[in-house]
N, C-alpha and C positions, 0 to 999 in steps of 0.2 A: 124760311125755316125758323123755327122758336130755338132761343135757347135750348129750352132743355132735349129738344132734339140732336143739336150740335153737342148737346153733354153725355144725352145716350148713345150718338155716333160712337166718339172718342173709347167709351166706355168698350163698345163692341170691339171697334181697331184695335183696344189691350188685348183683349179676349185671344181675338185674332192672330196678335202678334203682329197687326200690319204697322206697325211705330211709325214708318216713315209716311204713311200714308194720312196724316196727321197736319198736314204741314200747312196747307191751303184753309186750315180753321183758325190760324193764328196770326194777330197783325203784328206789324215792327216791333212796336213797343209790350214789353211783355215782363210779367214779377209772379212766382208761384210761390207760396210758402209752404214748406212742410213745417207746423208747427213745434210737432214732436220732439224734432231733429233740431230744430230751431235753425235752419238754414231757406233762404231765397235763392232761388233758381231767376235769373233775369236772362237769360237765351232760350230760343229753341232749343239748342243743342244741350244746353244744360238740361232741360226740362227733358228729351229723348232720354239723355244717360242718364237722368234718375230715374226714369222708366224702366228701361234699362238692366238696372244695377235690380231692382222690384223682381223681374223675368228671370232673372242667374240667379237669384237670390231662392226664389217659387219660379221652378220652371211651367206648373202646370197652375200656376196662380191663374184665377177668374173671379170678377167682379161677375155677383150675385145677388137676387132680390132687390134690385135697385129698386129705389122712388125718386121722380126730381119735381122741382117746384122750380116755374117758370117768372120772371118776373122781368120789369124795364133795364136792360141792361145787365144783367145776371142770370144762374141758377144755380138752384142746390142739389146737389145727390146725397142720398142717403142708402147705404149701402153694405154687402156683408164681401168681402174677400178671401177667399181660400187655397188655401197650397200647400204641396212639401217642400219643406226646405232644403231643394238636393243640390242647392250650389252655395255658394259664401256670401256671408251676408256681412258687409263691410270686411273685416279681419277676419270674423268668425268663420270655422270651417262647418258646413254642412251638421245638421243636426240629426236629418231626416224625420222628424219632428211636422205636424200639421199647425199651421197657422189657422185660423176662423175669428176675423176679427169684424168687427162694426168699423165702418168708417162714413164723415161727413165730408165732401168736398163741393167748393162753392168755386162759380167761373166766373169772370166778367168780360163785358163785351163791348166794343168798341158800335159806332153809328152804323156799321155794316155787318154785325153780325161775326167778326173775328175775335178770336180769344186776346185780349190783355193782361191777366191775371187771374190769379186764383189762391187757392188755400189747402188746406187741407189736415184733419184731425180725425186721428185713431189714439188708442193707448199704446202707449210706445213698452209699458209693464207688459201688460196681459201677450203683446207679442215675444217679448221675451222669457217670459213664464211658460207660454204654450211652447218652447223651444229648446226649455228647459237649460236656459240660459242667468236665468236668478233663480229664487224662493222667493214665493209669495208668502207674506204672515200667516200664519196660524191663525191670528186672530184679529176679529173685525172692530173696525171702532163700534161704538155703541151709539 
């Protein structure tokens, strides 16, 4: 299996909702970053419940439009995600509010093909703007 097959799998399992079914793609050793949030996930279990926390957050959240780029040891998604937000999103209650945002996320792979880490960037603004959680400027730099 390629990469970015095992990135499209995973991808599909959110969709799905199978989280747990996730488990047999990833080796011992393991570091995800959510850049945004500027926090590391170094377990599984970490990595589930920020999935997780994603799913209560957009119940009906789905990874959409994907592209992935295949490479030695890696891949990249590029991608759009969309949802209401009918559940709490850290402290925040519910907005009901649609999220639509761009996101990149990059995997890496151990000699057999198991996930060791990864990344991950979206704008952490534009989602809370869409959620009507800030104000975004009136006006644009020039």
């Amino acid at each position: 299996m390629r990469n970015q097959d095992t990135h499209r799998e995973l991808h599909e399992l959110f969709n799905e909702r199978q989280l747990d079914e996730v488990d047999h793609h990833f080796g011992a050793e393991f570091a995800y970053i959510d850049h945004p949030r500027r926090g590391t996930l170094r377990t599984l279990a970490q990595f589930k419940e920020w999935l997780g926390r994603w799913t209560r957050a957009f119940p009906d959240a789905r990874v959409i439009g994907a592209s992935y780029v295949d490479g030695p040891g890696f891949s990249v998604a590029y991608f759009h995600c969309r949802g209401e937000n009918d559940g709490p999103l850290g402290r925040r209650a519910p907005t009901g509010r649609r999220m639509d945002m761009a996101f990149c996320e990059t995997l890496r792979y151990d000699e057999h093909g198991r996930i060791i880490g990864g990344e991950v960037y979206y704008d952490q603004l534009t989602l809370l703007a869409q959620l009507g959680l800030v104000e975004r400027s009136a006006t644009r730099p020039e």
